[in-house]
BABAGU-581684 format. One record per residue: residue in three letters; x, z negated, y negated of N, C-alpha, C, CB in turn. Coordinates in pm, whole numbers, plus 50000, padded with zeros to 5 digits. Each point is the difference from the previous one (the first is absolute). Glycine has a CB too. Example, Ala and Ser with C-alpha at 12.3 -4.5 7.8 and 13.67 -1.06 7.14 Angstrom:
<sites>
ALA513194922050569499115000049881500905000049880498114987550117;SER501545019749778500824999449881499234992749891501185021550063;
</sites>
This chain:
<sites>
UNK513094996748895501354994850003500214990149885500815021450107;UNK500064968149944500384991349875500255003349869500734991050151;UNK500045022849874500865003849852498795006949895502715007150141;UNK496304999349941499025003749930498674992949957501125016050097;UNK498834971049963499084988449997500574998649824499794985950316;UNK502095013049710500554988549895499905007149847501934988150193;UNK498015026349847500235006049862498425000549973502515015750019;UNK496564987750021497994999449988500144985749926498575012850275;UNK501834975149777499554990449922500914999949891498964987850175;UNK502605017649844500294997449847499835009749876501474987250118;UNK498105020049903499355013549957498234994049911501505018150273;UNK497824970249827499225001449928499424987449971499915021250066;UNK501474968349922500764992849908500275002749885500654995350148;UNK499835018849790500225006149950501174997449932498005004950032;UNK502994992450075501624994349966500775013950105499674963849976;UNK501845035449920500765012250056500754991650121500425016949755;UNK500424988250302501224996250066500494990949916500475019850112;UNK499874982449789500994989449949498994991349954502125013049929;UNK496954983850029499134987849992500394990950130497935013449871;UNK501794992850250499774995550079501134993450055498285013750000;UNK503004997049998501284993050018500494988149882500585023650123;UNK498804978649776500884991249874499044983650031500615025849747;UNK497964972250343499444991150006500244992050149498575012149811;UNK502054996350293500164996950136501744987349967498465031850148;UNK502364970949848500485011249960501085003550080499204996149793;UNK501075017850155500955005350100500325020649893498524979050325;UNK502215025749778499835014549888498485009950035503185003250002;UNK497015005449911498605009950005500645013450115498844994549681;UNK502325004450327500165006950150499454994150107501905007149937;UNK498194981950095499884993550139497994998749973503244981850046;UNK496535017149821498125002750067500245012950024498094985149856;UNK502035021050081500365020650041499955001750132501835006249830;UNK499144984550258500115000250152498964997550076501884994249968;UNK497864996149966498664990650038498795012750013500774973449837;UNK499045028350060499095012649990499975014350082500224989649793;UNK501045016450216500155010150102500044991050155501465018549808;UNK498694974150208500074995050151501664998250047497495014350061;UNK503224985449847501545003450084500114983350002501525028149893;UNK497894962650053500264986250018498754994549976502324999849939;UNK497314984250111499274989250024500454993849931499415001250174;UNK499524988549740500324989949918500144990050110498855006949774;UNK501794985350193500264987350071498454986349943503535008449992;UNK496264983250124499114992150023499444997149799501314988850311;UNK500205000849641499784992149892499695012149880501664977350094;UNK498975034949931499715015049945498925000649983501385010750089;UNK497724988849998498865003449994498684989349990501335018250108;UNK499044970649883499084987749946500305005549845500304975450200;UNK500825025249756499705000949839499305010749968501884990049943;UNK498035023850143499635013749977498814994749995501525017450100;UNK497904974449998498294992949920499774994249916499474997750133;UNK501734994049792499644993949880500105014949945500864971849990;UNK499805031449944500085012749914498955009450005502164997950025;UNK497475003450097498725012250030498424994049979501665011850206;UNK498744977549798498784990750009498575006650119500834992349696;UNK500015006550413499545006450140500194988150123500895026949916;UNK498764970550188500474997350112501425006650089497504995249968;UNK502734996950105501285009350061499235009550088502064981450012;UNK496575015250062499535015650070499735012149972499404988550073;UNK500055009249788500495011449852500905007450027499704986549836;UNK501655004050182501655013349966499845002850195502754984849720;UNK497325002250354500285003850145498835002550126502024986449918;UNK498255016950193499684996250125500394985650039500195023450047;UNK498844975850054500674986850075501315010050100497154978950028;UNK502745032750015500965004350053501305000449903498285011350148;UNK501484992949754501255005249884500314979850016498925030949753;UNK499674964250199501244988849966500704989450106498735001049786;UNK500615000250335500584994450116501535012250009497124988050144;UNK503025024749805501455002250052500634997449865499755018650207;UNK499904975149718500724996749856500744983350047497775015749789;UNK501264977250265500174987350073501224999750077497654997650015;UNK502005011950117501075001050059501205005449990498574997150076;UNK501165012949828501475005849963501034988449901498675027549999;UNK500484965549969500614988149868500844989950128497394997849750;UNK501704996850375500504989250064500915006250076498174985449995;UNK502225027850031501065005450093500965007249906498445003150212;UNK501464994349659501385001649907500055014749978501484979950100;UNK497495026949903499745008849931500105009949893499554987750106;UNK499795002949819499824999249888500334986549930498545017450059;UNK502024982149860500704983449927498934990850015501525008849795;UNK498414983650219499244984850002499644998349847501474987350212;UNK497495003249725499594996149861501384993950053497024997349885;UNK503504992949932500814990250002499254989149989501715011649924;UNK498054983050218499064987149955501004982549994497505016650156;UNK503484987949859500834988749917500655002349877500404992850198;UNK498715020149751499974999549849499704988049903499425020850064;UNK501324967149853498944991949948499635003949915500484985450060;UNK499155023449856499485000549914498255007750058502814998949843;UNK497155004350294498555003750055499944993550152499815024649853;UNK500844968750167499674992450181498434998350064502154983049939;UNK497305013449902498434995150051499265014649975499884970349913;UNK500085043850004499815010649984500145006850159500744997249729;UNK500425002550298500355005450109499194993950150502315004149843;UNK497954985750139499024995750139498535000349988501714984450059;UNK497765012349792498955002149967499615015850038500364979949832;UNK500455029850177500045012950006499455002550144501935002949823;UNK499274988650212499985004150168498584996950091502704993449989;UNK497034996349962498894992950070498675010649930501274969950025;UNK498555034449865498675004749960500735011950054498554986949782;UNK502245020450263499995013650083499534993650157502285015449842;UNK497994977350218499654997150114498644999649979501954989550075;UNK497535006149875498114994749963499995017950007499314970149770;UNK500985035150108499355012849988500375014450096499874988549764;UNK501055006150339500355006950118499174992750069502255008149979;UNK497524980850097498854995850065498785008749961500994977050009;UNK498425019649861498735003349967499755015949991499964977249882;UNK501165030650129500095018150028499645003350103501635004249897;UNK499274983450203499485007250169498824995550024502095000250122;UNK497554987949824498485000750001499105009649968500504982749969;UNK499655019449921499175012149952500185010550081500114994249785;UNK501035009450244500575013950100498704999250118503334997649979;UNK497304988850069498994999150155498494998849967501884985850138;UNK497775009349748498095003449980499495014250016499904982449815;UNK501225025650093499755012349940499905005750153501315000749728;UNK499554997750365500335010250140499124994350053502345006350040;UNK496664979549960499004998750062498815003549967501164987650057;UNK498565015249775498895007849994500075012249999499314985649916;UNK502055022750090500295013650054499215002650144502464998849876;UNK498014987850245499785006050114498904998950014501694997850083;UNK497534990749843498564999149979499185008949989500554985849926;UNK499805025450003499175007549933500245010550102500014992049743;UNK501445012850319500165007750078499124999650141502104999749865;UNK497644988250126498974998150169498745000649993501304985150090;UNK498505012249757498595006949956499555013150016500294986249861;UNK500835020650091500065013249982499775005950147501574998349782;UNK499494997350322499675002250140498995003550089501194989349949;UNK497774994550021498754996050038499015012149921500724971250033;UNK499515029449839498975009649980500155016950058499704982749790;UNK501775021150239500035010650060499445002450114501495000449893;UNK498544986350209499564995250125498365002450011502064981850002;UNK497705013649902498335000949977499415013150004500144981549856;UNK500235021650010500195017150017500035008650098500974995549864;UNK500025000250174500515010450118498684999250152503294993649910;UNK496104987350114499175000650050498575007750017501534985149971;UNK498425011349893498455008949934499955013250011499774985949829;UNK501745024550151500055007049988499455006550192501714993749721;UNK499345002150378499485000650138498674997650021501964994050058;UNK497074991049900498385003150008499595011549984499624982449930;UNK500625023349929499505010549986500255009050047499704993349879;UNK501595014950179500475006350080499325004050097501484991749932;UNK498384993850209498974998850061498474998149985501864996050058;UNK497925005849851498314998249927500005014650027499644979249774;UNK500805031750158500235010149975499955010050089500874989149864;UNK499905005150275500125005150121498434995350056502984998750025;UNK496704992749960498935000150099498485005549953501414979850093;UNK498875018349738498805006649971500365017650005499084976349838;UNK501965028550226500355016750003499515000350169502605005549790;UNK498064989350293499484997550120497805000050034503034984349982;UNK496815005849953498394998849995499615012049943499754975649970;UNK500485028949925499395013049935500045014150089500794988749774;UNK500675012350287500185011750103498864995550124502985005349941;UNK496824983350080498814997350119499135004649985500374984350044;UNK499275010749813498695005649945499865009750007499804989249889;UNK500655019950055500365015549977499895008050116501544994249835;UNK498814999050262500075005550200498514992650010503224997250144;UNK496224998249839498484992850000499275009949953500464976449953;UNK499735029649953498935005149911500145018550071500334978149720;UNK501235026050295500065012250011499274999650152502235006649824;UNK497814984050254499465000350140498244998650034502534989050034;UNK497215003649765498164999250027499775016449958499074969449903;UNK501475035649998499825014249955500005009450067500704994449862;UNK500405001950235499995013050090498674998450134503135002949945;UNK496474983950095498804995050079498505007349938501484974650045;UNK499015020749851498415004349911499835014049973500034979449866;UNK501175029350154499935015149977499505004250134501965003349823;UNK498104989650288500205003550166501005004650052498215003949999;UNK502884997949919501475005650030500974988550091499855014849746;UNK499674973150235500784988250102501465000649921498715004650282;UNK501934984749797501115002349999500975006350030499194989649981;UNK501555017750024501215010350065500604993150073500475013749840;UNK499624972850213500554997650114499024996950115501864993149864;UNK496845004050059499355002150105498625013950060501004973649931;UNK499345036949966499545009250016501065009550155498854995649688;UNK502425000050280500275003050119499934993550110500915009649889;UNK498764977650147499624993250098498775004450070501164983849888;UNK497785018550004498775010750034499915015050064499544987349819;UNK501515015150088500195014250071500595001550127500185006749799;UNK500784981750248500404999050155499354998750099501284993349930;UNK497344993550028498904995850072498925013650031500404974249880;UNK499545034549995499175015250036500555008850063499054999349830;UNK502395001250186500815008950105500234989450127501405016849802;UNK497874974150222500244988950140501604997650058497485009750090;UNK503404991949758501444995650080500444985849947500925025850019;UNK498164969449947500304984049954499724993150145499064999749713;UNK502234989250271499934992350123500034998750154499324998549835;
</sites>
C-alpha cells in the first residue's frame, strides 16, 4: 500500500513526519494520513515526496494507486495543484508532465512484469505437460513389461509342468475325455 511504501522510504530517509511535512510543505498530520491510508497525496504532492525521498514516484506508488490519484485530481476529487500559482507554473506542469512519463513508464513495467509472469507460467505448464507425458510412457512401459512377464511365467509354468509329464490342466483334461471316448 502507498501509506506503507511512504513511511519505509521516509523511515529510511531517516526523517520524521515533520521533516517531511516542514520540507513538502504542508502539516505532519496530513503525512500521518498519508501514512495510515485515510488520504492520497495529490500528483504535485508526490513529485516533491521524490525530491525529498530521493526515490522515484514508483517507490511511493503503483501505476494503479497513481492512475486513481490522476483521476481522482481530474474529477475534483481531490484539489487540483495550483498551477496558476506564479510563483511555481513551470514546477507544476513540469510536475505534471514527469508524472505522465512516470505513469507511462509504470504501466510499462506493470505489462513486462505480467509478461514475464505469464512467461514463466507457460513454462511451468509445458514442463508439467512433459512430465505428466513421461510419466504415462512409463505407466505403459510398466504395463507391458507386467503383461510379458505373466506370459512368461504361463510359458515356463506350462514347460515345467510338460517336463514333469503332468501336462497342462487344461489339457490333461482334454486327454482324459479322449481316454473315456466322450470327446467330440
Amino acid at each position: 500500500m502507498l501509506g506503507e511504501r511512504l513511511r519505509d522510504l521516509r523511515v529510511r530517509a531517516g526523517l520524521s513526519q515533520a521533516d517531511v511535512a516542514e520540507r513538502v510543505p504542508i502539516s505532519a498530520s496530513t503525512v500521518s494520513r498519508w501514512e495510515s491510508g485515510e488520504r492520497r497525496p495529490d500528483l504535485d504532492h508526490l513529485m516533491r515526496l521524490t525530491d525529498i525521498l530521493d526515490c522515484s514516484i514508483q517507490d511511493i506508488v503503483d501505476a494503479g494507486e497513481l492512475w486513481e490519484t490522476w483521476r481522482d485530481e481530474r474529477e475534483g476529487l481531490i484539489p487540483m495543484s495550483r498551477l496558476s500559482d506564479a510563483s511555481t507554473p513551470e514546477v507544476s506542469g513540469n510536475a505534471l508532465a514527469s508524472v505522465v512519463m512516470e505513469l507511462a513508464q509504470a504501466v510499462r513495467t506493470q505489462a513486462e512484469n505480467e509478461r514475464r509472469r505469464l512467461e514463466k507460467e507457460k513454462l511451468q505448464i509445458l514442463e508439467v505437460e512433459s512430465k505428466k507425458a513421461e510419466a504415462d510412457r512409463a505407466r505403459a512401459a510398466a504395463e507391458k513389461a507386467r503383461a510379458e512377464a505373466e506370459l512368461i511365467l504361463q510359458q515356463s509354468l506350462k514347460a515345467s509342468l510338460e517336463a514333469a509329464g503332468l501336462g497342462v490342466p487344461a489339457e490333461r483334461g482334454e486327454e482324459n475325455a479322449e481316454a473315456e471316448g466322450t470327446v467330440g
